[in-house]
C-alpha positions in Angstrom: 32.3 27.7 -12.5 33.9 25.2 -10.5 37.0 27.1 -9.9 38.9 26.8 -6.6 37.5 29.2 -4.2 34.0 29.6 -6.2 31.1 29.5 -3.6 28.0 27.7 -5.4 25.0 27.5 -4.5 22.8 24.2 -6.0 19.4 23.8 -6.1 18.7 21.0 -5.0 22.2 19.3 -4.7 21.8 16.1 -5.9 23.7 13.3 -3.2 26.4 11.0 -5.2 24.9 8.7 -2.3 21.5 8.8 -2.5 20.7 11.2 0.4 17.6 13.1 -0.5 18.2 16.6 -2.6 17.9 19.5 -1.3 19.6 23.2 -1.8 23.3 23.3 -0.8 26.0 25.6 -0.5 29.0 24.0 -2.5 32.8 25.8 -1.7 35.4 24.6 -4.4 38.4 23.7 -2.7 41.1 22.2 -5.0 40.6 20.0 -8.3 42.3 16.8 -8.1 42.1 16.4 -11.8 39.8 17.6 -14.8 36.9 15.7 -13.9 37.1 15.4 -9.6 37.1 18.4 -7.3 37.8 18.6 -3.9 35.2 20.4 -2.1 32.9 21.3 1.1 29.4 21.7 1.8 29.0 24.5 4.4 25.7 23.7 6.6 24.3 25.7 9.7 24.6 22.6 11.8 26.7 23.9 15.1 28.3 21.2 16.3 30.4 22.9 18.0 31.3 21.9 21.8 28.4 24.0 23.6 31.8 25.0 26.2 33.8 26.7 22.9 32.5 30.5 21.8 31.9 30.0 18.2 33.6 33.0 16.3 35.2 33.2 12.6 37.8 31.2 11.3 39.6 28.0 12.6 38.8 26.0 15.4 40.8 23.5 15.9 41.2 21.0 19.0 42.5 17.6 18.8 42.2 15.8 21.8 38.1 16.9 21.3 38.8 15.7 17.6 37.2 18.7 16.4 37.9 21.1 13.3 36.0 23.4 12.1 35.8 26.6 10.4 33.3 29.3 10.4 31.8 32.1 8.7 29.7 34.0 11.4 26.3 35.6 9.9 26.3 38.7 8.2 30.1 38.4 7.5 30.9 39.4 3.8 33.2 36.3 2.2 33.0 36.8 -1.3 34.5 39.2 -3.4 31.0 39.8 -4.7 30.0 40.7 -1.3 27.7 37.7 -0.1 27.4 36.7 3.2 25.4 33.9 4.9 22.2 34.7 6.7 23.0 32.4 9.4 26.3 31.0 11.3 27.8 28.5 8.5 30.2 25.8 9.2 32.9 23.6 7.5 34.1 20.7 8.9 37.1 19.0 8.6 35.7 15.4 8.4 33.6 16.4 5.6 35.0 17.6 2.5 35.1 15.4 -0.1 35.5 14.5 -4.0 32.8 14.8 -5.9 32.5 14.2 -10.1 32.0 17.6 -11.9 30.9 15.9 -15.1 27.7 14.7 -12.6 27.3 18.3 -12.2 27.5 19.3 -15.4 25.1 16.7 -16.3 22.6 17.4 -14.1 22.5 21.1 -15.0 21.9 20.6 -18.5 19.5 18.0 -17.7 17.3 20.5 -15.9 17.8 18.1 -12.6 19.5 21.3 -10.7 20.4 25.2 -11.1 24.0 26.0 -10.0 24.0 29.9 -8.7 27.6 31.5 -8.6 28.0 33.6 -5.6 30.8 34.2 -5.8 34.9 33.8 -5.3 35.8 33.4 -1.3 38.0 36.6 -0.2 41.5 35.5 -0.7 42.4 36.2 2.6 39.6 34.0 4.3 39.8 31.0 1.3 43.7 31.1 2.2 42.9 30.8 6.2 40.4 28.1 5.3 42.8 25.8 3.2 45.7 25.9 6.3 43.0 25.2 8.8 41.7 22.2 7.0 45.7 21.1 5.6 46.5 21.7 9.3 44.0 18.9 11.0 44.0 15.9 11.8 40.5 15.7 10.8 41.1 16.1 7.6 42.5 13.0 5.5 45.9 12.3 4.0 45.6 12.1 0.6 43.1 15.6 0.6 45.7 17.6 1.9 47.9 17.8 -0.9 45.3 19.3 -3.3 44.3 22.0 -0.6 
């Protein structure tokens, strides 16, 4: 299940820091070792420079210290052939580790449902891994497991 390139869907995600659950999309980027993942939560939230089109794929400019990448709505990106319903986004200042033997817990607790969705196309999990390795935004020592 938490494979690199699986696209989860968690309901609710439960917060490591407290924020209130709620359902999440979860992408599994990299495993930093058998217990940590590396991973995003894709949100709808454009924040986006209202001056830049939004389209798919990177977007990356420095000097506005922005990285993102985006899966436009309707746009297939799973091998099972799931799309989001709406504009989704990923940014580079967001991923982070996260404890899969939380998860784990928590679903066999009853506290949330994990739904597969699927495996990201290779080609687009591939052209999200070199935006986010290729950003500033992104930290240091999270680039090596990308």
């Amino acid at each position: 299940m938490f494979e690199q390139g699986n696209l989860l869907y968690f309901n609710p995600f439960i917060f490591p820091d407290g924020g209130d659950p709620k359902p999440k999309f979860f992408i599994v980027l990299g495993e930093i070792d058998e217990t940590i993942l590396l991973a995003s939560l894709p949100t709808s939230k454009d924040h986006i420079p209202s001056d830049i089109e939004v389209k798919s794929g990177c977007l990356e400019i420095p000097e506005r210290m922005v990285n993102a990448y985006t899966f436009m709505a309707n746009e297939e990106v799973t091998d099972s052939g799931f799309f989001f319903e709406k504009n989704t986004f990923i940014y580079g200042q967001n991923i982070k580790t996260y404890n899969s033997v939380a998860f784990v817990e928590q679903i066999f607790s009853g506290a949330t449902v994990v739904e597969e969705k699927g495996k990201l196309k290779d080609e687009l999990f591939n052209s999200l891994k070199d935006c986010l390795k290729n950003s500033d935004a992104v930290r240091k020592r999270y680039k090596k497991y990308l």
